[in-house]
C-alpha positions in Angstrom: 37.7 57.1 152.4 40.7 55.3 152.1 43.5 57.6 150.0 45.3 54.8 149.4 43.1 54.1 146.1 44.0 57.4 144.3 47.6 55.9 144.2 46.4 52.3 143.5 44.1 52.9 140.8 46.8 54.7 138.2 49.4 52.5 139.3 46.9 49.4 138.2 46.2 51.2 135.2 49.2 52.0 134.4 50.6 48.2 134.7 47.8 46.7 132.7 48.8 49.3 129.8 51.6 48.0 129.8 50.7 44.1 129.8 48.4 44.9 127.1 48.6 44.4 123.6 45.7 45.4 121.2 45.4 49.5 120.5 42.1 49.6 121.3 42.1 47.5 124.2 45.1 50.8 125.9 42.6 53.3 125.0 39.3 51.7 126.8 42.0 50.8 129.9 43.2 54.1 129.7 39.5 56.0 130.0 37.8 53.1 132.5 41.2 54.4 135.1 40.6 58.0 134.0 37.0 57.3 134.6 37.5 55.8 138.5 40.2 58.0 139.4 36.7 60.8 138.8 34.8 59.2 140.6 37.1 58.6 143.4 37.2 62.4 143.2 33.8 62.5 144.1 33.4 60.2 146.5 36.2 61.8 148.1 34.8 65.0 148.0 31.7 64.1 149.2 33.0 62.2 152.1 34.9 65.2 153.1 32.1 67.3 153.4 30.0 65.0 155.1 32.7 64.6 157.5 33.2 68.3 158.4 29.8 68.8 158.4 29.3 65.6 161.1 32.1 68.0 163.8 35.3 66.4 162.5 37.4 69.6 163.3 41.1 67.7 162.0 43.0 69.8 160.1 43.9 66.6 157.7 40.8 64.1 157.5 41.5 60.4 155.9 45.6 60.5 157.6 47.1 57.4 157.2 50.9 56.7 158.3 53.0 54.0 157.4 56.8 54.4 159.2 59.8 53.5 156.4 62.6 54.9 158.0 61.6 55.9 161.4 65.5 56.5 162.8 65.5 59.3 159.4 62.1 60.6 160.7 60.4 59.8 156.9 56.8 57.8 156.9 54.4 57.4 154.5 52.3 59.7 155.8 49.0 60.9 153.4 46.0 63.5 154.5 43.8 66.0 153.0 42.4 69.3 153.6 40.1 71.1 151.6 43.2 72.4 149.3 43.9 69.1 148.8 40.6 67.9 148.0 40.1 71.1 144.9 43.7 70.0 143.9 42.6 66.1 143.6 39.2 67.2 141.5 41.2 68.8 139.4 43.7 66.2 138.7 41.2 63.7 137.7 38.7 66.4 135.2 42.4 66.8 133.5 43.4 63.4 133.2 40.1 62.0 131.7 39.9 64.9 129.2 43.4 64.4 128.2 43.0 60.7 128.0 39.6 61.5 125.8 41.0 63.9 123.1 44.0 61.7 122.6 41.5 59.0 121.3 42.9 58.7 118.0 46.8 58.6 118.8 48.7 56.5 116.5 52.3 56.5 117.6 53.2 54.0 120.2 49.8 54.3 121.8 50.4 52.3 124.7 53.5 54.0 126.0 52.2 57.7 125.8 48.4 56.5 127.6 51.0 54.7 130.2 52.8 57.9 130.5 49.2 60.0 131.5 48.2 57.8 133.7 51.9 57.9 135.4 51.5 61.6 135.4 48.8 61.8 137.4 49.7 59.1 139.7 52.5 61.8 140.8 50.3 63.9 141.0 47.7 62.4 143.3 50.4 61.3 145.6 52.1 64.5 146.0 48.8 65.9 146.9 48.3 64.3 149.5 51.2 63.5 151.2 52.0 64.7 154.9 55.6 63.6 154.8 57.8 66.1 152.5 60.3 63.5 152.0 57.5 61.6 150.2 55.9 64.3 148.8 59.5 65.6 147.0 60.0 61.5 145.4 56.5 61.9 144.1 57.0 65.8 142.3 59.6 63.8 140.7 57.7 61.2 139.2 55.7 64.0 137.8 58.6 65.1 136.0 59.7 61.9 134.1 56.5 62.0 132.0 56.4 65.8 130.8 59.7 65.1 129.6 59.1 61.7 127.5 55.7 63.4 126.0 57.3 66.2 124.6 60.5 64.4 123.7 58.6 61.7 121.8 55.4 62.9 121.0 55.9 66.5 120.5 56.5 68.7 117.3 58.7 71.8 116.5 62.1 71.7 118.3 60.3 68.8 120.6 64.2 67.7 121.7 65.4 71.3 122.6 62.1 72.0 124.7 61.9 68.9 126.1 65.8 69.5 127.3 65.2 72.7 128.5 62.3 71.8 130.8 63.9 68.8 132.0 66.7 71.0 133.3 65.4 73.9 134.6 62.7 71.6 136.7 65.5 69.7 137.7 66.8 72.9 139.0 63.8 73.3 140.6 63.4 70.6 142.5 67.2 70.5 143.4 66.6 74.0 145.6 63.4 72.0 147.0 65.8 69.5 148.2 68.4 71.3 149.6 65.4 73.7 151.2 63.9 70.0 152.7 67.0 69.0 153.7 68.3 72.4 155.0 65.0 72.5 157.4 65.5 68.7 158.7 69.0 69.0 159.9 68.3 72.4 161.4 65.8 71.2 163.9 67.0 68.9 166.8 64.0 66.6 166.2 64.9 65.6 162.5 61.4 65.1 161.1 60.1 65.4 156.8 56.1 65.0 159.2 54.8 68.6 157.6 52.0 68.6 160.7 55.0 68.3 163.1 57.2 71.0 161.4 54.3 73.4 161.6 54.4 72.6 165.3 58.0 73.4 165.9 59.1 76.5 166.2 61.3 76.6 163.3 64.1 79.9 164.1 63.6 82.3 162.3 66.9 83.0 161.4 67.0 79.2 159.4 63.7 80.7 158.0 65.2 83.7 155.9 67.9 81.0 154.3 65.3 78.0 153.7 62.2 79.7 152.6 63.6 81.1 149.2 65.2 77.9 148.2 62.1 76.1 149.0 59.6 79.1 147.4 61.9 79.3 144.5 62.4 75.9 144.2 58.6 75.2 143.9 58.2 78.1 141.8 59.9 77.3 139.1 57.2 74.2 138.6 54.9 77.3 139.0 56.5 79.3 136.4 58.1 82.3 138.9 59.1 85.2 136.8 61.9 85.1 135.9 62.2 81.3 135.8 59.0 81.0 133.1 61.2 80.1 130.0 60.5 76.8 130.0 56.9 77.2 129.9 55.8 78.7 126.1 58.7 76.1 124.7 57.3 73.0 126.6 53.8 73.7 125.8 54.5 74.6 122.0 56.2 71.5 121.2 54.3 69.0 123.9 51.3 67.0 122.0 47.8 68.6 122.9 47.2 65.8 126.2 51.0 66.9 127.0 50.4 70.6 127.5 47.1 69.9 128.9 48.6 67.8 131.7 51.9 70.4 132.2 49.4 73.5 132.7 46.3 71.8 134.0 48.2 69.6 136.4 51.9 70.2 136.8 52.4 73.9 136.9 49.9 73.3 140.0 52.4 71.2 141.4 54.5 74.2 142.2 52.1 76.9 143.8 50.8 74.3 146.0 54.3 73.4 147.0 55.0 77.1 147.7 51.4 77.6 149.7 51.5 74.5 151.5 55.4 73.7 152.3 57.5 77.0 152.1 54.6 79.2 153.2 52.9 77.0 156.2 55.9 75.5 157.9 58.2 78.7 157.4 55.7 81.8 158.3 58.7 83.7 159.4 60.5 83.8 156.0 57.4 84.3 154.1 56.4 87.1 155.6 60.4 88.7 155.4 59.9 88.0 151.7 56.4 88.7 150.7 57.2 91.9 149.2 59.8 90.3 146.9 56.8 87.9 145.4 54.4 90.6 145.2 56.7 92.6 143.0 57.3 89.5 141.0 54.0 87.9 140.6 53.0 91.6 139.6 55.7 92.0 137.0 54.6 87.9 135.7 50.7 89.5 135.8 51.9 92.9 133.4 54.7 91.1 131.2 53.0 87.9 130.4 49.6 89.7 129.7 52.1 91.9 127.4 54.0 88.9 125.9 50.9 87.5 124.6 49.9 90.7 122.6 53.0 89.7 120.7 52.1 85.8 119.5 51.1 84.7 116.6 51.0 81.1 117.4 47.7 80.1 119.3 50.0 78.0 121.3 52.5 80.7 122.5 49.6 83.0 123.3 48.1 80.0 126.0 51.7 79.6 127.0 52.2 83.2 128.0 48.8 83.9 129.2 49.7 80.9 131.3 52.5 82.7 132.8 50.0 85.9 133.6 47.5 83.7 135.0 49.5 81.9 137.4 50.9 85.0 138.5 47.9 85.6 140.5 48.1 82.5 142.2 51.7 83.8 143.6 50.1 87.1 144.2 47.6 85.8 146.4 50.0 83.4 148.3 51.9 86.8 148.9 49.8 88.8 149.8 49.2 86.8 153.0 45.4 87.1 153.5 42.6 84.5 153.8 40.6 85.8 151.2 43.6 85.9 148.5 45.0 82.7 150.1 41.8 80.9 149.2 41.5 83.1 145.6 45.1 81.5 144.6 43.9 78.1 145.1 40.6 78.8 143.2 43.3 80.5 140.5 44.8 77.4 140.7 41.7 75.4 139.8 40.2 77.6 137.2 43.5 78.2 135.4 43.5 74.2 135.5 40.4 74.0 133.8 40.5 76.8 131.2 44.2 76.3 130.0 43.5 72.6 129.9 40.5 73.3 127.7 42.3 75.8 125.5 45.3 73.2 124.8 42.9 70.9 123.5 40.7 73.3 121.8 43.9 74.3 119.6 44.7 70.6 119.1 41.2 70.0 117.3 42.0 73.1 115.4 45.4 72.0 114.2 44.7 68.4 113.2 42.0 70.0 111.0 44.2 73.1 109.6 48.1 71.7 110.0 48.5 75.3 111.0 48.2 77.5 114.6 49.3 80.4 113.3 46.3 83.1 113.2 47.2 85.1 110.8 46.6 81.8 108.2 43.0 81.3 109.6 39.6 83.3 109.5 35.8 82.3 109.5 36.4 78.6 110.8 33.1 79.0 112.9 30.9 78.0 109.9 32.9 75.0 109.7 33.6 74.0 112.9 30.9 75.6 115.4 31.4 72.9 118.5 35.2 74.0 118.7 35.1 77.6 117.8 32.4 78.2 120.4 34.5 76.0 122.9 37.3 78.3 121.8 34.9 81.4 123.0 33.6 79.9 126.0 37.7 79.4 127.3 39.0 82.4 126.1 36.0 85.0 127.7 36.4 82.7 131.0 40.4 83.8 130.1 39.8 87.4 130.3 37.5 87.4 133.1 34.2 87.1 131.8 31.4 87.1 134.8 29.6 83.5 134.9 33.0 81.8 134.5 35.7 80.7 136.8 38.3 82.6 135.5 36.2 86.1 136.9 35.6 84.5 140.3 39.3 83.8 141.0 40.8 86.8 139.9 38.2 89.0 142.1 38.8 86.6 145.3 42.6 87.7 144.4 42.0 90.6 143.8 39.4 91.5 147.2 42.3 89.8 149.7 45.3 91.4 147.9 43.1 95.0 148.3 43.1 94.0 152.3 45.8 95.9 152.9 45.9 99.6 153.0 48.9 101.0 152.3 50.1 102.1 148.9 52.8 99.1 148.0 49.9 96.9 148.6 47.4 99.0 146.7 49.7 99.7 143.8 50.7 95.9 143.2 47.1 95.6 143.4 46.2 97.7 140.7 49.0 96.9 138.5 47.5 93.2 138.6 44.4 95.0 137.6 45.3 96.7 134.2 45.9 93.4 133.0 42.6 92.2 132.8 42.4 94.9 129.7 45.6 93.6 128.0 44.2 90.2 128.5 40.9 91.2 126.5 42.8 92.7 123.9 44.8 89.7 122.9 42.1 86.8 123.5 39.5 88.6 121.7 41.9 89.8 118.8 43.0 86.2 118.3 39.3 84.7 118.9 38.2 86.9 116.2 40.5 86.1 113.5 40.4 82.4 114.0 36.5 82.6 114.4 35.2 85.6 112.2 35.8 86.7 107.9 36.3 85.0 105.2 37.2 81.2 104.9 40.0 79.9 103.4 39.3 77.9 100.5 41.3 74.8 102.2 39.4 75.3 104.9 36.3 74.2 102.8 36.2 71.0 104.0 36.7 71.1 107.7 35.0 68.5 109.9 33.8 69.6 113.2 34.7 68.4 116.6 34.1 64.2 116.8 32.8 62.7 119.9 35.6 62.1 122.4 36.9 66.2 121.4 33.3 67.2 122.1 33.4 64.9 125.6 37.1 66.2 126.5 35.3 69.5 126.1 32.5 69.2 127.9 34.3 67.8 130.9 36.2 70.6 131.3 33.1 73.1 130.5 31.4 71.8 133.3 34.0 72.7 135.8 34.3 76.1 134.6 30.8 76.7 134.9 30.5 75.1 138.2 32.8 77.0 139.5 32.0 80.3 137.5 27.9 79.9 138.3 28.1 78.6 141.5 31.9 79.5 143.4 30.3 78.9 147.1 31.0 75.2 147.4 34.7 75.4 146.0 35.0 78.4 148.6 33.7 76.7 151.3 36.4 74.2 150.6 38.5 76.0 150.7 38.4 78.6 153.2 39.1 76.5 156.1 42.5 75.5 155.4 43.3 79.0 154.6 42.2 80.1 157.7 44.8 77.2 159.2 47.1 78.7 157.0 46.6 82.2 158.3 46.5 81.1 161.7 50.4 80.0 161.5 51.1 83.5 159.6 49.3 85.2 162.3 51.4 84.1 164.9 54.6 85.6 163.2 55.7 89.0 165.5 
């Protein structure tokens, strides 16, 4: 398959949104790119299976590589492994549910469609590019729309939060860079080639000074305690397709970055520091599972959960194992999936109630059953339910991190554990008194979900049950570029 098309297809869409004129002509544009960039996922997909499964033992299948400034050592240089593949699928399940439940957007229509559609073209090409250099210009690309959908688009102190997460992203990406650049001009071969670096051997001395500027860097796209902040104000003020796309999509952004730049090219200095994110991701688990017990808003309590869920993703990264290697990037995934679905399950609510506090809602279920039972669905596959992704990540987390035997391992394992009971506390408290009691009398006339909210849904149901029913194919996926990834860590004395 050539890869080429998952840039080519947003950035056609996203120039004939803009050459457009008619409202409703955007919209069907906007779903028919949403709609190939899907399909491209699964052709993709299936190409890559067919492929390993044929003997093709590369550890990138599909590489193309274009030189731009081969005396700087940058090319245009774009792969994929399995990681990559899960990252693409979820990318495009996001971006054609966010470009569904925003049917019925008035203001400036074809401006926040064309800003979508840019978002996921960043995010396509950072996922598979093989060149950091290229991989860094397309993280920031990613960045320019989250900031123009919450600036324009959002509610609430939209300007302040839309501010703050421009500048503590730009923070992030600015230790990226210096990280990128502190690795290029300490190797005598100057290359940004990420198969090459993970050939050199890399001192490990420029290790221990790179790999938390990098990890860091990335993590604060990831929302790395204590660098999280910008997370519950982005997502409250951010429209519903805008915090869909910043947790689905862009929060993945970073723990891929720190799994497949920091952690595979610098071994050395993960390993020095894996302690350090253990004890972090473990106090992100505990005090975002905490946090949430203290919202009101149904948007602050996604936000923070947000921030407990994606701490397992930098638990299992790590906790340098193959087993919790491959249950962070099925964390990743799932916490795509269900925190996309939750956003846009809240946005149905609010359009209908003008209100997300829970304390001003009760018994909406007899008024709205299609939402209220989406809202179930996402938040038992939140707290872990069996059947649903969210249990099958967590316990692949949660098997790798209990890999190793001593007791710092074993505590931060356990720690991670007791969450799971905060996290049922707080989803099915909320759940119940937006679902359950007496309705308001306002409330009496409710309309339930319409049919793009019900297809936005759906989307995004399927991939949790796909993943939750049936986890083997996704771990299959996966495993093999953990192992690669293991491989590399191995090799550290």
């Amino acid at each position: 398959m050539n890869l080429l098309l998952l840039i080519l297809v947003p950035l056609i869409t996203a120039v004939a949104l803009l050459l457009s004129q008619n409202r409703q002509q955007v919209k069907w544009l906007a779903l028919a790119g949403s709609a190939i960039q899907l399909i491209l996922a699964f052709t993709l997909l299936i190409s890559y299976r067919n492929d390993v499964a044929a003997g093709n033992t590369e550890q990138m299948l599909f590489q193309q590589q274009y030189n731009w400034f081969p005396s700087w050592g940058i090319s245009f240089h774009i792969g994929v492994d399995g990681i990559s593949v899960a990252m693409i699928l979820l990318t495009a399940f996001v971006v054609i549910a966010g470009v569904v439940v925003s049917w019925n957007v008035e203001k400036m229509t074809k401006e926040f469609f064309f800003q979508l559609i840019l978002l996921s073209l960043g995010a396509y090409g950072f996922f598979i590019s093989l060149d950091l250099f290229v991989l860094f210009f397309f993280l920031e690309i990613a960045v320019i729309p989250k900031y123009l959908l919450i600036g324009i688009w959002g509610s609430g102190k939209k300007e302040y939060s839309a501010n703050k997460l421009a500048l503590m992203l730009m923070g992030g990406s600015a230790l990226v860079l210096v990280g990128l650049l502190g690795v290029y001009f300490s190797m005598p071969e100057r290359t940004f080639d990420l198969l090459e670096l993970s050939r050199l051997n890399i001192p490990v001395s420029t290790q221990k000074i790179f790999f938390p500027l990098l990890f860091v860097g990335f993590g604060v796209f990831g929302a790395l305690f204590p660098f999280h902040t910008w997370l519950p104000d982005g997502h409250s003020s951010a429209p519903t397709a805008g915090s869909m796309f910043l947790a689905g999509i862009s929060m993945k952004l970073g723990g891929y970055g720190c799994l497949r730049v920091a952690t595979y090219i610098l071994p050395d200095g993960a390993k020095e520091y894996a302690n350090i994110i253990i004890v972090l991701s473990a106090i992100a688990i505990l005090y975002g599972a905490f946090a949430t017990m203290m919202q009101k808003d149904l948007k602050y309590i996604n936000a923070y959960s947000s921030v407990s869920h994606c701490g397992f993703v930098l638990l299992g990264i790590g906790m340098l194992t193959k087993i919790s290697i491959t249950g962070a990037v099925m964390q990743m995934v799932s916490h795509g999936l269900m925190t996309a679905l939750f956003f846009a399950v809240i946005g149905m609510i609010y359009e209908r109630t003008h209100t997300r506090q829970v304390n001003e809602m009760g018994g909406l279920l007899k008024r709205m059953p299609f939402i209220i039972s989406a809202l179930f669905i996402v938040g038992l596959c939140s707290l872990g339910l069996p059947g649903l992704s969210g249990f099958v990540a967590e316990v692949t987390v949660f098997m790798g991190s209990w890999e190793h035997p001593d007791s710092f391992h074993r505590i931060a394992t356990i720690a991670a554990c007791m969450s799971i009971v905060v996290t049922a506390v707080y989803i099915l408290r909320a759940v119940s008194r937006v679902a359950m009691g007496p309705i308001k009398e306002s409330f009496g006339n409710l309309t339930d979900a319409m049919w793009n909210e019900k297809a936005a849904a759906i989307i995004l149901l399927v991939g949790i049950l796909a993943i939750g029913v049936a986890p083997y194919w996704l771990n299959d996926l996966i495993k093999p570029a953990a192992e690669i990834i293991m491989q590399k860590i191995a090799l550290v004395k």
